[in-house]
Structure formats: structure tokens, C-alpha cells
C-alpha positions as CSV (number, residue, x, y, z in Angstrom):
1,X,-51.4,36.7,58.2
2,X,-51.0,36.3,61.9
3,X,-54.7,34.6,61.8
4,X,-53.4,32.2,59.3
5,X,-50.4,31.0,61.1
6,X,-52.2,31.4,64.1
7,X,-55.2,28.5,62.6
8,X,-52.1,26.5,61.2
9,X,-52.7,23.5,63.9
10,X,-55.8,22.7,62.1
11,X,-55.4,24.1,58.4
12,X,-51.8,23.2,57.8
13,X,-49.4,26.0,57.0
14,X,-50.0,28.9,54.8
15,X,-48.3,29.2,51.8
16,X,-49.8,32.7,50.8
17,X,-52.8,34.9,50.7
18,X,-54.1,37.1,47.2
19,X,-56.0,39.7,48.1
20,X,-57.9,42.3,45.5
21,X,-58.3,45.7,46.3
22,X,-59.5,48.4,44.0
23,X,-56.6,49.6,43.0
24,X,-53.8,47.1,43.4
25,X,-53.4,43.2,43.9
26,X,-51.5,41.9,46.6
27,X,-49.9,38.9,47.6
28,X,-48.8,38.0,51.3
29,X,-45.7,34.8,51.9
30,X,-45.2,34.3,55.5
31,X,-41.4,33.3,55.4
32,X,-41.3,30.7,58.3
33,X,-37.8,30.4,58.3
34,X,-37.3,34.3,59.5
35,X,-39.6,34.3,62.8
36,X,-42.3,35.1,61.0
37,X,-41.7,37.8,58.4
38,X,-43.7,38.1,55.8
39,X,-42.9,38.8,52.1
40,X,-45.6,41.2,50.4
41,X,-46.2,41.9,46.7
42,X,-48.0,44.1,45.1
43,X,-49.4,43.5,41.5
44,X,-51.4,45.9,39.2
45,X,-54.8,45.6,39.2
46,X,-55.1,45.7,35.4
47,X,-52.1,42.8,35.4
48,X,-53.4,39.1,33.8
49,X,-49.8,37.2,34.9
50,X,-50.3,37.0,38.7
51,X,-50.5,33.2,39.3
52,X,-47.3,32.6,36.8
53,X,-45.4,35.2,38.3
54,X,-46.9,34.0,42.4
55,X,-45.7,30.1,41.2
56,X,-42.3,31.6,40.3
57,X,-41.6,33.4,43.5
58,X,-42.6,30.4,45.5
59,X,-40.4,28.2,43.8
60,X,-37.5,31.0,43.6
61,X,-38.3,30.7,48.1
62,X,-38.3,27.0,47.9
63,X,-35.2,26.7,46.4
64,X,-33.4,29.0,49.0
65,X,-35.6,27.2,51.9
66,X,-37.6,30.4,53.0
């Protein structure tokens, strides 16, 4: 994640990563407001709901301005 804040001057901010392993999904939400902390979530690899569950946390951290 520090890459991706660290190319923000010429991407634009980061609003999360998805990564796939082989056992697990995860999903990485710098949280700008906190110096940089980053909220991490792992999914299971055989779950189908990621993107509706990844809009509903980033709208849940909208809302509180994170």
C-alpha cells in the first residue's frame, strides 16, 4: 500500500487494493484520515459477495469520513 500512496501525485489516491491468494481474498483501505493506517479484510476464497460487501464498507468509511 505504501507504493500506492507513494504514486498518488500521478494516479490519484487509492481507494483500495483486492488481492487473490490461494487460500484467502484480501482487501487493503488506506484510511487517510488516520496517518496512514490501513484497514485490511480478509474474504474466503470460495466467497461470490466480495464487490457488494467491499462497496458496503467503503460507503460505511465515507460516511464516518475515514
Amino acid at each position: 500500500m505504501n507504493l500506492r500512496c507513494d504514486m498518488q501525485y500521478k494516479l490519484g489516491k487509492p481507494l483500495y487494493s483486492f488481492t487473490l491468494y490461494e487460500k484467502v481474498k484480501r482487501i487493503t483501505i488506506p484510511l487517510f484520515n488516520s496517518d496512514y493506517q490501513i484497514l485490511m479484510i480478509s474474504l474466503d476464497i470460495d466467497g461470490k459477495n466480495e464487490y457488494f460487501i467491499l462497496e458496503r464498507i467503503l460507503t460505511l468509511l465515507k460516511k464516518v469520513n475515514l
